[in-house]
Phi, psi and omega in degrees: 000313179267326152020290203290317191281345184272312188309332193263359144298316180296323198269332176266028191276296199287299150020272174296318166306308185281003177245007179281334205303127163283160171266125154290121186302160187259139170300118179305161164239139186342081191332168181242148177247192184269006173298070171351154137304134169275133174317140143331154154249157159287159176254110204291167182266138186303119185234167185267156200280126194294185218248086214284122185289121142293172215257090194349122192296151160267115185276173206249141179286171171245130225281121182291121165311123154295143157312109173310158184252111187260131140288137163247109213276133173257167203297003180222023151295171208208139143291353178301288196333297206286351177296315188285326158312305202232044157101345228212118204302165207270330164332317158298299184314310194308312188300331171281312194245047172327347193238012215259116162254114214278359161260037151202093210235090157284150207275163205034031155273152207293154146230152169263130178288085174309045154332142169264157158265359185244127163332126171306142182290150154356080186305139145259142190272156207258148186283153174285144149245190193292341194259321146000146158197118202241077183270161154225055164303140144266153206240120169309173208193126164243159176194135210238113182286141205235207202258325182266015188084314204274177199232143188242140173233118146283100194269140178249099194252163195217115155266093176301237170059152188254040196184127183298170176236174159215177192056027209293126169198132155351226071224098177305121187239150183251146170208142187293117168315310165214162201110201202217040140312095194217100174252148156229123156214195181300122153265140157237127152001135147263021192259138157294306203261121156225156190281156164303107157097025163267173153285116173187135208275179190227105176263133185213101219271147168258112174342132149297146013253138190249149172314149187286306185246153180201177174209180219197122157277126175224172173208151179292151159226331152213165177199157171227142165300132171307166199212130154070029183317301186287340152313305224246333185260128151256157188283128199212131193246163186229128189241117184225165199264128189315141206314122161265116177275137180282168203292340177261037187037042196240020169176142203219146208251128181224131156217155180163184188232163178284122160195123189295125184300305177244095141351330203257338160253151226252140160224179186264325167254158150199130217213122185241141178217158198252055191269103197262121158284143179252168191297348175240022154089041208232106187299127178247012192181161171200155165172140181295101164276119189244121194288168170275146180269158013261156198249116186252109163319351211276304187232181215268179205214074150356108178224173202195100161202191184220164174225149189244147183262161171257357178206300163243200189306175154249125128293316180201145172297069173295140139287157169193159177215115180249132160227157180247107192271209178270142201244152171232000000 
């Protein structure tokens, strides 16, 4: 009897040991994909590796040189004029035409115009300072269209100031009656200097092509009290011979002389200017006359040009005379 009872302990003793075995989950077995077998390859014959070009830099095309813009001087240019025609100081012009002697300018001679090809940068307006003298008058403004499309504007300026100025210079807005024709540029003095409470206009050409109807703005945008006036200035009186006008009156014949207050300085300029007026007091034309050097103080100085209107008849005529002495 206990035989029977240890055996049948003994058989659930092993029992029980064989079901504490833990179960190992069984491992999936791989799915077969859809890959061939890769094929034997021949074993390929070596051949040699060419030699890798590099890949060539890219050069920048070159920018094409615009064409200079030649002038042909007709017989009653001037360089003021044509500096003032296409924008450009009279100082550039002289520097572009180094052989050029510009008070003897025979007709049909070239000039070069010293154009940029890229747009002028942004003028910037100058800040006020103590020295400064900074408006925005409007100034009335005539304009006159001419046979090639561009158009010359006459800001008809006044220095109200009880004190000369320099550097007086505009800013001209041109505008189309219709369309979307909208130009601004400088009018400048042809004068450095104009005295307290004179008149004198501010001239500015616009390029063609300018609109047939237009209507035309200006405003001062900068000016300086002169400085060192007697210094800087010679004092020079104008004795002049009444204007001889042509039979239509679009253009007048000017002679007279120049004479100098002190003998004993010498000068480097001397600049006669012309403001030809219409019957209604309206400036139709103007022009600079520049003596030639060397300019002898001494004795008095002879001068012969003529000024053209841009519109109607002339009735009557202003002078100014600006000199420069010699600086050491």
């Amino acid at each position: 009897m206990f035989v029977k009872r240890a055996l049948a302990l003994i058989g659930l003793l092993t029992l029980a040991a064989c079901q504490a075995r833990p179960l190992i989950p069984p491992i999936a077995s791989p799915t077969p994909t859809s890959t061939a077998t890769t094929p034997p390859i021949a074993s390929p014959t070596l051949l040699p590796q060419p030699t890798q070009t590099p890949a060539p830099t890219a050069t920048s095309t070159p920018t094409p040189t615009p064409a200079p813009v030649i002038h042909i001087v007709k017989g009653d240019d001037d360089m003021f004029g044509i500096s003032l025609r296409y924008g450009v100081s009279l100082e550039a012009l002289k520097t572009a035409n180094p052989t050029v002697n510009p008070y003897a300018m025979g007709e049909g001679l070239q000039l070069v115009i010293p154009l940029t090809p890229t747009p002028p940068a942004a003028q910037m307006t100058p800040e006020p300072t103590a020295q400064q003298t900074l408006t925005a008058d409007q100034i009335p403004t005539y304009c006159y269209r001419d046979a090639f499309g561009g158009t010359w504007c006459l800001a008809d300026y006044t220095n109200n100031s009880d004190k000369p100025l320099e550097n007086v210079s505009a800013r001209v807005t041109l505008r189309a009656t219709e369309g979307d024709f909208k130009q601004t540029k400088t009018a400048l003095l042809p004068l450095n200097l104009i005295e307290a409470h004179a008149r004198l206009p501010l001239a500015v050409y616009f390029e063609a092509p300018t609109p047939a109807s237009f209507s035309a703005s200006a405003e001062v945008d900068f000016s300086l009290p002169a400085a060192d006036q007697n210094v800087r200035y010679l004092s020079a009186a104008l004795s002049a011979a009444p204007p001889d006008y042509s039979t239509n009156r679009l253009s007048a014949a000017l002679t007279g002389e120049v004479i100098f207050s002190d003998a004993q300085r010498p000068a480097s300029s001397l600049w006669i200017v012309a403001i030809a007026y219409d019957a209604s007091d309206h400036p139709v034309g103007f022009r600079r006359y520049e003596a030639p050097l060397p300019i002898s103080t001494s004795q008095s100085l002879a001068y012969s040009f003529q000024v053209y209107s841009l519109g109607a008849a002339i009735d009557h005529i202003d002078l100014f005379t600006e000199a420069r002495p010699v600086f050491n």
